[in-house]
C-alpha positions as CSV (number, residue, x, y, z in Angstrom):
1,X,-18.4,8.6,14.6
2,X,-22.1,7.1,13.1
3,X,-22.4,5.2,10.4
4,X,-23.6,7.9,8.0
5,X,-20.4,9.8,8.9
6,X,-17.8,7.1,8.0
7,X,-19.4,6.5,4.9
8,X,-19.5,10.1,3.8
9,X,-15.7,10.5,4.9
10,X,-14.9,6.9,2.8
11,X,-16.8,8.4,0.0
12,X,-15.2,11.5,0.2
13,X,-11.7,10.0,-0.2
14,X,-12.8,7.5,-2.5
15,X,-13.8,10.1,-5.2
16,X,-10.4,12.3,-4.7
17,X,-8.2,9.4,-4.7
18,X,-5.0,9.8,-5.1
19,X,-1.7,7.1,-5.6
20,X,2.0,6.5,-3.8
21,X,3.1,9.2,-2.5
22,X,0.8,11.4,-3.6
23,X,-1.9,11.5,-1.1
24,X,-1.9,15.2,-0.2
25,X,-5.2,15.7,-0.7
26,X,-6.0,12.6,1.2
27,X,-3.5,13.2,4.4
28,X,-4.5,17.0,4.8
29,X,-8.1,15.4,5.7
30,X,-6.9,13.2,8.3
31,X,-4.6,15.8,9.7
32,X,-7.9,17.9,9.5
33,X,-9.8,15.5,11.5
34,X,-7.1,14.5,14.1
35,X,-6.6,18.4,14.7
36,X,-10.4,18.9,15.8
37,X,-10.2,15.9,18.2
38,X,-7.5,18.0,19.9
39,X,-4.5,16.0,18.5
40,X,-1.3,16.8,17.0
41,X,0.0,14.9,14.5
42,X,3.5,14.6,13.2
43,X,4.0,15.0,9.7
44,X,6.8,15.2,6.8
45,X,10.1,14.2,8.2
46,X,9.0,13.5,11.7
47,X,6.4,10.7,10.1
48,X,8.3,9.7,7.2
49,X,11.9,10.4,5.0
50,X,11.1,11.0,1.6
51,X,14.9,10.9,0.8
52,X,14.7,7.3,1.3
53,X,11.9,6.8,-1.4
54,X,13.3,5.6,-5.2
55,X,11.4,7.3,-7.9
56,X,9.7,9.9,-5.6
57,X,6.9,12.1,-7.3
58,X,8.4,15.3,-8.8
59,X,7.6,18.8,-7.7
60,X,5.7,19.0,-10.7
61,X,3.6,16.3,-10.4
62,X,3.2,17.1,-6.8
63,X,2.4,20.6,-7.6
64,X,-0.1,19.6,-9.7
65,X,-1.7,17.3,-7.1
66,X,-1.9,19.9,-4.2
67,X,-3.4,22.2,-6.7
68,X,-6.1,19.8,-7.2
69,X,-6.5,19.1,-3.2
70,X,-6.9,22.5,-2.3
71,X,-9.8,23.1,-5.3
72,X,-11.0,20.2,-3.6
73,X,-11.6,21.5,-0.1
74,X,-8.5,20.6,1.6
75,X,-6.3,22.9,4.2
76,X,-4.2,25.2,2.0
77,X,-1.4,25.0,4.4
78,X,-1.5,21.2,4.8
79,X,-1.4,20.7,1.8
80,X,1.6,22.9,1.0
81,X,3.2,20.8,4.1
82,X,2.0,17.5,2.6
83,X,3.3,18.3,-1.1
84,X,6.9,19.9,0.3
85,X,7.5,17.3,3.0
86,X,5.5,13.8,2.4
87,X,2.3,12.5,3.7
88,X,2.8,10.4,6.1
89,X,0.4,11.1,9.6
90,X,1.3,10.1,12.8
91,X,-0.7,10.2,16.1
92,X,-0.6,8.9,19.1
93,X,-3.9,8.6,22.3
94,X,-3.0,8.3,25.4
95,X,-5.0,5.9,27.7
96,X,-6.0,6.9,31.3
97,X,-3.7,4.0,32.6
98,X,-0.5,2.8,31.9
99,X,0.2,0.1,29.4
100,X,1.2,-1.4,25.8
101,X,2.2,1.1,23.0
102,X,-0.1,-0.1,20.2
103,X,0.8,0.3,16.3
104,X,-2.3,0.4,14.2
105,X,-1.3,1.1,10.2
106,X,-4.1,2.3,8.1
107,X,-2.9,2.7,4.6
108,X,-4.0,5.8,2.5
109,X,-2.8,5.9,-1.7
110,X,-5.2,4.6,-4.0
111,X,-4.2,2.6,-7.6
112,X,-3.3,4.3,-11.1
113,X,-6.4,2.5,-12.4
114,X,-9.5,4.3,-14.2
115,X,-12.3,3.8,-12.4
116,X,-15.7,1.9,-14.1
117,X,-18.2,4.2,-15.0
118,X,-20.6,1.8,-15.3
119,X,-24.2,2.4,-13.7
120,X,-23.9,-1.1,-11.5
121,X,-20.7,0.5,-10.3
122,X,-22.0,2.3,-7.1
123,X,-19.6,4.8,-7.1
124,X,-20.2,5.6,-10.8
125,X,-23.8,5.5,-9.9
126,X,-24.5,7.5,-6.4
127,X,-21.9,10.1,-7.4
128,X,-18.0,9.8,-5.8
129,X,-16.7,7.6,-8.2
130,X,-13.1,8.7,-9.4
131,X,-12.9,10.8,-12.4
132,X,-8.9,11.4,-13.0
133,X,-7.2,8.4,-13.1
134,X,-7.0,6.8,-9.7
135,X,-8.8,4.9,-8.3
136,X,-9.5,2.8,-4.5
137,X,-9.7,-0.3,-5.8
138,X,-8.0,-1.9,-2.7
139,X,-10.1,-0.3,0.0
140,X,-7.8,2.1,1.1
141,X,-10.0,4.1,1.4
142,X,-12.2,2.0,3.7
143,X,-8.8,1.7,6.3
144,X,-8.0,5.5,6.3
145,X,-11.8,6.4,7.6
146,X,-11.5,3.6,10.2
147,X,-8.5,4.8,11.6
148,X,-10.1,8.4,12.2
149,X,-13.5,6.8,13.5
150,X,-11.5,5.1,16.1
151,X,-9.5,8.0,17.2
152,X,-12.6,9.7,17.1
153,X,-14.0,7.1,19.8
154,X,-10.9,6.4,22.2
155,X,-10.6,10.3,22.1
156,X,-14.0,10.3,23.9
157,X,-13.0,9.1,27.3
158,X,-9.5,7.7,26.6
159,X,-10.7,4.9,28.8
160,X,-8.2,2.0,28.1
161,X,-4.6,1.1,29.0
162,X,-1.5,2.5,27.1
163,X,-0.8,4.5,24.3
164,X,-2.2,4.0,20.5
165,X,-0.1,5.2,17.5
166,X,-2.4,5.8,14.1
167,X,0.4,5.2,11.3
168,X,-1.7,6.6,8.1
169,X,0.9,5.1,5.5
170,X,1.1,5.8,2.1
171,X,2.1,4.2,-0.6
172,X,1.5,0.7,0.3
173,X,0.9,-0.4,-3.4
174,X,4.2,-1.0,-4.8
175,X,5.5,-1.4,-1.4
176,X,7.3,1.6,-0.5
177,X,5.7,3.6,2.2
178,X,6.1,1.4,5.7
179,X,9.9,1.9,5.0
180,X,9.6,5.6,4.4
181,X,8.0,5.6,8.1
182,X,10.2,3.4,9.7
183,X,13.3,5.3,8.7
184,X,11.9,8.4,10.7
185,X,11.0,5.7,13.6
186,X,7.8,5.1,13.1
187,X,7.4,2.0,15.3
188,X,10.1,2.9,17.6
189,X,8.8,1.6,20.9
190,X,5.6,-0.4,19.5
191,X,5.0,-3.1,21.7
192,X,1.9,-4.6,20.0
193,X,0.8,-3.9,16.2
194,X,-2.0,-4.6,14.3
195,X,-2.9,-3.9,10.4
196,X,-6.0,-4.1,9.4
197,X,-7.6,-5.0,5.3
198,X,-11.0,-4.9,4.1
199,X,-12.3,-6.8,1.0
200,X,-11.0,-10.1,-0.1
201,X,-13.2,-11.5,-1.6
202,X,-15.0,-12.5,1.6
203,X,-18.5,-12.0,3.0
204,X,-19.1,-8.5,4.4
205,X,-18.1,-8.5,7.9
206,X,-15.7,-11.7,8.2
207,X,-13.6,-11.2,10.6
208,X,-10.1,-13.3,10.6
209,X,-7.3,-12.2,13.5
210,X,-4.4,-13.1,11.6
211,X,-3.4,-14.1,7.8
212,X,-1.3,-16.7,6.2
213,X,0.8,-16.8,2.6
214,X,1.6,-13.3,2.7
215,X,4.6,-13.2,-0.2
216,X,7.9,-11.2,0.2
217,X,8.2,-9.3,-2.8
218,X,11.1,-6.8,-4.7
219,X,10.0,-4.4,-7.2
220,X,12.3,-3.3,-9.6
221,X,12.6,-1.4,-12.7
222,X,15.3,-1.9,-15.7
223,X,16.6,0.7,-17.9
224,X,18.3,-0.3,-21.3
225,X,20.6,2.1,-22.7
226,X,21.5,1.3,-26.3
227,X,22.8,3.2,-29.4
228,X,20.3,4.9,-32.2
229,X,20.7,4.5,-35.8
230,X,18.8,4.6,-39.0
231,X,16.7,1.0,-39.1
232,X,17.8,0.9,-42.7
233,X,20.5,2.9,-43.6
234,X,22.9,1.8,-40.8
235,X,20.9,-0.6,-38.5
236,X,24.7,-2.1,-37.8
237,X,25.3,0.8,-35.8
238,X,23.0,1.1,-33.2
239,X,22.2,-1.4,-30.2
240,X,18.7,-2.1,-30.1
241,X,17.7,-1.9,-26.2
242,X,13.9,-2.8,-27.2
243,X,14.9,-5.7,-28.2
244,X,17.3,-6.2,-25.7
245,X,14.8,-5.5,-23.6
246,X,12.4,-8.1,-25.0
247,X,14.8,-11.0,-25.1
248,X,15.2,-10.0,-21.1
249,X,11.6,-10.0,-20.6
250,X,11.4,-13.6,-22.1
251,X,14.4,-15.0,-20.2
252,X,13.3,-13.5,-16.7
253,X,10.0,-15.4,-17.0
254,X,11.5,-18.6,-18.2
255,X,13.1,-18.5,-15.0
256,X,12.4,-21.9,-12.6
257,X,10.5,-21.8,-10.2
258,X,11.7,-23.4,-6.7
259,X,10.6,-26.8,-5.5
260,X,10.7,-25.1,-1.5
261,X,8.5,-22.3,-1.8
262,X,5.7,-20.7,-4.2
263,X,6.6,-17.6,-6.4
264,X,5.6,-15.6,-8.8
265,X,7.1,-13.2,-11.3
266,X,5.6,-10.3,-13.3
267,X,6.7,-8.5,-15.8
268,X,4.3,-4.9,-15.6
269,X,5.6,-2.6,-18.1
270,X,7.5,-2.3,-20.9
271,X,8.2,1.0,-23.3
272,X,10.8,1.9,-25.4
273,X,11.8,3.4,-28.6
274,X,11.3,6.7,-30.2
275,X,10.0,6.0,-34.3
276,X,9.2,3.2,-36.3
277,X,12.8,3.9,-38.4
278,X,14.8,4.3,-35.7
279,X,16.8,1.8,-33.6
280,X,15.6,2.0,-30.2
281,X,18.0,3.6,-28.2
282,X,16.1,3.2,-24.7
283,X,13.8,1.0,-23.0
284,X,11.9,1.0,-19.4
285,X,10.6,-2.3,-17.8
286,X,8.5,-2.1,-14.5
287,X,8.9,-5.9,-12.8
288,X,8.2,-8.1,-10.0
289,X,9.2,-11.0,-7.5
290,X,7.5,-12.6,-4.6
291,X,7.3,-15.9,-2.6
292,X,6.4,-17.2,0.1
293,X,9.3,-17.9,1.6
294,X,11.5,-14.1,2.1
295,X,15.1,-15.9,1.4
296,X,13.7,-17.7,-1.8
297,X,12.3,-13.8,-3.0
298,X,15.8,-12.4,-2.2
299,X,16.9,-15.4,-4.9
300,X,15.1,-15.2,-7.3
301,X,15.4,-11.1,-7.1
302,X,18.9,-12.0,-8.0
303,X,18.7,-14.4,-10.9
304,X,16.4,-11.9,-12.4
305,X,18.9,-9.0,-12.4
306,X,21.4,-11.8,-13.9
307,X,19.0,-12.1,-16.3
308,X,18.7,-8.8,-17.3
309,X,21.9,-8.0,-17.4
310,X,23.0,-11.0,-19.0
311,X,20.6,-9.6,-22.3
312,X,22.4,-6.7,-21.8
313,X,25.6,-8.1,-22.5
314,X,24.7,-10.2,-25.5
315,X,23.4,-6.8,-27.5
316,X,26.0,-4.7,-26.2
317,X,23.5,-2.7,-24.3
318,X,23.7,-1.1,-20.6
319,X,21.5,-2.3,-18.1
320,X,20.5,-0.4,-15.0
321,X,18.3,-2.5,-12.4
322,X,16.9,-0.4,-9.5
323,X,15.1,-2.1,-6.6
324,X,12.1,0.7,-6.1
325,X,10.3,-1.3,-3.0
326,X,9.6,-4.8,-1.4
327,X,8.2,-6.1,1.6
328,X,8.4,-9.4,3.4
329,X,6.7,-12.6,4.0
330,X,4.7,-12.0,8.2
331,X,3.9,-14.6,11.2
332,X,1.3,-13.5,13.2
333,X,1.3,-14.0,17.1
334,X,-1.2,-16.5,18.0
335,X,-1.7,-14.1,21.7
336,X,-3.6,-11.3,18.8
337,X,-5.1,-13.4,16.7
338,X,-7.1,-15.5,19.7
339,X,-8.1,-12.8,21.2
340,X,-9.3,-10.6,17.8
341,X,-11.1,-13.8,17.2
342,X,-13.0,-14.0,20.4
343,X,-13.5,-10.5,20.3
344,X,-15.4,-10.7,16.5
345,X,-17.1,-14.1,18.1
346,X,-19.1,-11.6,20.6
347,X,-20.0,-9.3,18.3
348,X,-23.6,-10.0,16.8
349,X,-22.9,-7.9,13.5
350,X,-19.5,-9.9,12.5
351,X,-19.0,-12.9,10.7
352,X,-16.1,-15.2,12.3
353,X,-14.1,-18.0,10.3
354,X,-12.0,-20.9,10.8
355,X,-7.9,-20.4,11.2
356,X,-6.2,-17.6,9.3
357,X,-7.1,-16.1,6.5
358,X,-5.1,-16.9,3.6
359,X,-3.6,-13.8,1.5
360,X,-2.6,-14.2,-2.4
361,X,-0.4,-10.7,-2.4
362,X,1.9,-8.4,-0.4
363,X,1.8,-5.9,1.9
364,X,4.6,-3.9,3.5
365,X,3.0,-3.6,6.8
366,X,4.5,-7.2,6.9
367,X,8.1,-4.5,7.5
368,X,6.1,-2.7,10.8
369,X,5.1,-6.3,11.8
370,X,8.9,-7.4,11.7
371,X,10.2,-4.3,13.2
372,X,8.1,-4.6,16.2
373,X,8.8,-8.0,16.4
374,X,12.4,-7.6,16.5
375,X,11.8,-5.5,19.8
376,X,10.3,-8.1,21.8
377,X,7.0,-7.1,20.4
378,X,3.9,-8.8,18.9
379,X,2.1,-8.3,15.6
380,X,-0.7,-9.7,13.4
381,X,-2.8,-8.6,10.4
382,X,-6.6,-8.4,10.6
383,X,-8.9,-8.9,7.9
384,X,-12.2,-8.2,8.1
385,X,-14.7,-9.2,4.3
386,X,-15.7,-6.8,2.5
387,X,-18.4,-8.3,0.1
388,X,-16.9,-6.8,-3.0
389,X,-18.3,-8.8,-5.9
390,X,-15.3,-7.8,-8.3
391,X,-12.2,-9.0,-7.0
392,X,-9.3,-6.5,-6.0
393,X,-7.3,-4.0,-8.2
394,X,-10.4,-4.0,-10.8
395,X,-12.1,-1.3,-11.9
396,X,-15.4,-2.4,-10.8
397,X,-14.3,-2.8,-7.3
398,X,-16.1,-1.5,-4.1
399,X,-17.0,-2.4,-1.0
400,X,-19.8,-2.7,1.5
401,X,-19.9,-0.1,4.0
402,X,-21.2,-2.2,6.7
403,X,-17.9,-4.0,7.0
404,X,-16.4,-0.7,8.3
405,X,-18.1,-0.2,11.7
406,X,-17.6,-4.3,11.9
407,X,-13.6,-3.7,11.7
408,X,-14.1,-0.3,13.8
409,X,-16.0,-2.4,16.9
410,X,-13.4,-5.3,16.6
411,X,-9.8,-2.9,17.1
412,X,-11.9,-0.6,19.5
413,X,-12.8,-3.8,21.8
414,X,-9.8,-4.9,21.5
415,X,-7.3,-2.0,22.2
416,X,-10.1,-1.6,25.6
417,X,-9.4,-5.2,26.1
């Protein structure tokens, strides 16, 4: 695959973006693609249980989605597949000798963010930038059209040792969609795997063979259940869960913080209430915990539920906490991360650094990573910089295309290695 034909393909998902879970439009591409190179790749419950997933998309909302995908160009029957089953893509190359089983995860959904239409945006200004509500504002985009242009290539002459298994994973964001694909044995029998991340705020083309400081983090979402009742005629009758539910909010990020590890805590959203003369009967909160150290997140996961529920208690209102994704903290072997290195240190077009790249956020490929771990395998996560002059989960964000071939040449070399 030339360089004018990954950019088209990243362009192409970038302007049809589409969040967790809801990447139909985005998976019946790549199914599209791996189908021409002669492949066949699993889908729906062979490459991921949607059962497994909390707050999965409804049929509406899918409905609606697949609608929009096939108006958009994509395989009518993929789609149907995609929207019915999940969109999760799995394929595997076979290598003209025997070796290593090779994971590589290339994550597809995009963030519920509107996208800049400013004229310095370039995908505002050359034409693909997002128009509905999502946007790839965490490169994405950029991972999904490496992982066909490498198929594309090792389909070519399948000249290289082993086996390689493209995991296109959604719903990264929010941390939900590695354990989808695990739970239909997704890395079952992955010797060595390898994620790969674009962007970071590091010059186009910086290639680091491992990270450090990735957090383990739970998301979770609180429901208050309280009574209504007239705010002046009877306020004495109701239980106010908006209230409740602020008085949680405060308590939950008073919270220490631990002298063995860095965390962080977020509080996302918060709605509730119905009219301005009404007690609030129900609340929502969307919230956070991560650290650096996997035990300390488990921790502090629990004193926030405590937390919550202990609000609960004091305004007589019900509290229901629901854990709706997480990932872990991820050591990468030193065995892929020299040899990525020396590999990028060849290559005249990328940049090489010093050590590991350290990471500011989560990712639940860090759950592949473990998995294959825990089998006797190895694991790291590549970064390669993207030159993106606003920082991540912005709406001005966007990369520079010549980072992809960069990332392409490094994971070609070294699954040939």
């Amino acid at each position: 695959m030339q360089f004018d034909e990954l950019v088209a393909l990243r362009r192409d998902f970038h302007r049809y973006a589409e969040p967790a879970f809801l990447e139909i439009r985005t998976s019946s591409i790549v199914v599209s693609h791996l189908r021409k190179l002669g492949l066949e790749p699993l889908t729906g419950q062979a490459a991921m249980r949607a059962e497994t997933v909390v707050d999965y998309p409804t049929a509406q909302r899918r409905e609606l989605v697949a609608e929009r995908a096939v108006n958009t160009g994509a395989d009518a029957a993929s789609v149907e597949h995609a929207a019915e089953f999940g969109t999760a893509v799995i394929a595997e190359v076979t290598g003209n000798r025997p070796g290593p089983t090779w994971g590589l995860r290339f994550d597809m959904d995009a963030l519920p963010l509107a996208e800049s239409d400013s004229s310095e945006h370039a995908p505002a200004a050359l034409g693909f930038r997002c128009d509905y509500g999502a946007m790839h504002a965490c490169a994405h985009d950029t991972h999904t059209t490496i992982g066909l242009g490498l198929a594309s290539r090792l389909v070519a002459d399948n000249d290289f040792a082993g086996t390689v298994r493209f995991l296109f994973q959604p719903a990264e964001e929010g941390g939900r969609g590695a354990a989808s694909m695990l739970a239909a044995g997704a890395a079952d029998g992955v010797d060595r795997f390898v994620a790969v991340h674009l962007g970071l705020d590091e010059p186009a083309g910086k290639v680091s063979g491992g990270i450090q400081g990735l957090l383990a983090t739970t998301k979770m979402r609180a429901n208050f259940s309280g009574t209504a009742a007239h705010a002046a005629g009877a306020p004495e009758q109701g239980a106010n869960a908006l209230v409740t539910a602020a008085s949680a909010l405060l308590n939950v990020m008073a919270l220490p913080r631990y002298s063995t590890a860095d965390t962080r805590i977020n509080v996302g959203t918060l709605h509730g209430g119905d009219n301005v003369n009404i007690v609030p009967s129900w609340a929502e909160m969307t919230l956070e915990a991560r650290s650096t150290d996997t035990e300390v997140s488990k921790d502090l996961t629990e004193r926030i539920k405590n937390a919550l529920l202990g609000s609960g208690a004091m305004h007589g209102v019900s509290v229901d906490v629901v854990e709706t994704g997480g990932s872990a903290t991820m050591d990468c072997d030193a065995e892929l991360v020299d040899t990525i290195n020396q590999i990028a240190a060849g290559l005249p077009e990328a940049k090489t650094g010093n050590g590991f790249q350290q990471m500011g956020g989560s990712d639940d490929a860090s759950l592949f990573a473990r998995a294959v771990q825990q089998q006797g395998g190895i694991a790291t996560y590549m970064t390669v910089g993207g030159g993106n002059t606003a920082p991540h989960h912005n709406p001005l964000f966007d990369i520079d295309e010549t980072a992809m071939p960069v990332a392409l040449d490094v994971i070609e070399r070294l699954i040939r290695h």
